[in-house]
FIFI-671103 format. One record per atom (N, C-alpha, C): residue number from 1; x, y negated, z negated; chain; atom name. Coordinates in nm, 3 decimals, always signed. Atoms other than C-alpha are relative to their C-alpha. Example, Ala and Ser with C-alpha at 12.3 -4.5 7.8 and 13.67 -1.06 7.14 Angstrom:
BEGIN
PT	1	+0.089	+0.119	+0.000	A	N
PT	1	+1.230	+0.450	-0.780	A	CA
PT	1	+0.090	-0.120	+0.000	A	C
PT	2	-0.082	+0.119	+0.006	A	N
PT	2	+1.367	+0.106	-0.714	A	CA
PT	2	-0.077	-0.109	-0.073	A	C
***
This chain:
BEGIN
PT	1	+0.113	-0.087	+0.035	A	N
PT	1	+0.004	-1.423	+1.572	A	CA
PT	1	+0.049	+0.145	-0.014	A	C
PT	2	-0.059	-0.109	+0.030	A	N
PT	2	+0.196	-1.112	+1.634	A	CA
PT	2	+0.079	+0.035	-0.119	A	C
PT	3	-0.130	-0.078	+0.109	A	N
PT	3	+0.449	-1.113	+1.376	A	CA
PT	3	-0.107	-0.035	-0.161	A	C
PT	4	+0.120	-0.049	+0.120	A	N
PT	4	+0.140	-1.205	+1.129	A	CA
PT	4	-0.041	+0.123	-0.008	A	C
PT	5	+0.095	-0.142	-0.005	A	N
PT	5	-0.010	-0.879	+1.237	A	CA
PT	5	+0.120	+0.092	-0.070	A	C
PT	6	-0.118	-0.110	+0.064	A	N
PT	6	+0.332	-0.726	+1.167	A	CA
PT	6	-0.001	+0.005	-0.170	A	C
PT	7	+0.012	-0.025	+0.139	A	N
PT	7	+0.330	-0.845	+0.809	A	CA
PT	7	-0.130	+0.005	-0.077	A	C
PT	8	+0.081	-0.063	+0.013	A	N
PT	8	+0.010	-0.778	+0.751	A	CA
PT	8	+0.001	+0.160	-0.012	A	C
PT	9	-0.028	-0.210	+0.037	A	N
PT	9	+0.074	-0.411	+0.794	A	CA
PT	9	+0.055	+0.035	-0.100	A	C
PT	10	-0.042	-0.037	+0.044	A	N
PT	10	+0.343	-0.416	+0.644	A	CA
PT	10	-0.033	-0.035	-0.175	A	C
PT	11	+0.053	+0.035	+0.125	A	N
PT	11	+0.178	-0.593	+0.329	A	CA
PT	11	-0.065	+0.100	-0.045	A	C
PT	12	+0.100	-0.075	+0.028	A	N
PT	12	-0.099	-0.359	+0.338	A	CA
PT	12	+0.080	+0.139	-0.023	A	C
PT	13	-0.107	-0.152	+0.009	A	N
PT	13	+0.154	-0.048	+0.347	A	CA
PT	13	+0.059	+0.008	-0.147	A	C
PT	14	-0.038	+0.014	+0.178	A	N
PT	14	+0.302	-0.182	+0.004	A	CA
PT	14	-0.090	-0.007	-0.017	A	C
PT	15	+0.109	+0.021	+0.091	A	N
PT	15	-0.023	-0.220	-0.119	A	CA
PT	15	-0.067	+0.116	-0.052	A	C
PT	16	+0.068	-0.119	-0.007	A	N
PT	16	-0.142	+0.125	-0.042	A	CA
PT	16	+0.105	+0.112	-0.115	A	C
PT	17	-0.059	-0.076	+0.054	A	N
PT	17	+0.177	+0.255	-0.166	A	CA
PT	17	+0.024	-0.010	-0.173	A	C
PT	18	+0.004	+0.030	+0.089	A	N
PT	18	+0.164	+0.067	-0.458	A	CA
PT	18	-0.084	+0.066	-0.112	A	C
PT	19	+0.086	-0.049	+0.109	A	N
PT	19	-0.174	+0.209	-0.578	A	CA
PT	19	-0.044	+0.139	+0.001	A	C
PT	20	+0.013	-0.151	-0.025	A	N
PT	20	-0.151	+0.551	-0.460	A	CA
PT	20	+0.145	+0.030	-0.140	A	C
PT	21	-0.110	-0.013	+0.103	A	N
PT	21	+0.174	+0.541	-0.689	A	CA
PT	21	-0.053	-0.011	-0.155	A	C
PT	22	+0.039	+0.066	+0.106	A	N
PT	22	+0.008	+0.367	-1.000	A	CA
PT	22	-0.091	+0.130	-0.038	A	C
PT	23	+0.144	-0.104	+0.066	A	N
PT	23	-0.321	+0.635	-0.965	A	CA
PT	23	+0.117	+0.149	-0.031	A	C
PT	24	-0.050	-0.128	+0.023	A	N
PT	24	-0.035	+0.913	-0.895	A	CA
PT	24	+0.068	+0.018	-0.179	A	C
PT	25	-0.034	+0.028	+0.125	A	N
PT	25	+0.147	+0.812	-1.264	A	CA
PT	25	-0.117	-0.005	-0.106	A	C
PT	26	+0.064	-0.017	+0.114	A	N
PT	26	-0.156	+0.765	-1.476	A	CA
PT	26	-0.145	+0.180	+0.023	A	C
PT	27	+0.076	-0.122	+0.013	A	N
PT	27	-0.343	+1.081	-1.320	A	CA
PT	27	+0.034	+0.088	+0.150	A	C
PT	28	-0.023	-0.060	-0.146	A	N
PT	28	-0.290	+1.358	-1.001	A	CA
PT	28	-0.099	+0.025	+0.005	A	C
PT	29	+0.100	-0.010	-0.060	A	N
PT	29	-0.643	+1.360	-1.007	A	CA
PT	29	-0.077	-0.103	+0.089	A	C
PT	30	+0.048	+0.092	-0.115	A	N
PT	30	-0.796	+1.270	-0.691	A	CA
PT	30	-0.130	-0.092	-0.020	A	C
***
């Protein structure tokens, strides 16, 4: 259960970074 929680995070961490990246490339508006 723990090391689910671990990749869970760490899924969600690429995920975040993924679409903070994608919005930062097609616009820097917030």
């Amino acid at each position: 259960m723990e090391v689910f929680g671990k990749t869970a995070y760490i899924f969600c961490s690429l995920c975040l970074r993924v679409s903070f990246f994608k919005n930062s490339s097609s616009g820097l508006s917030p």
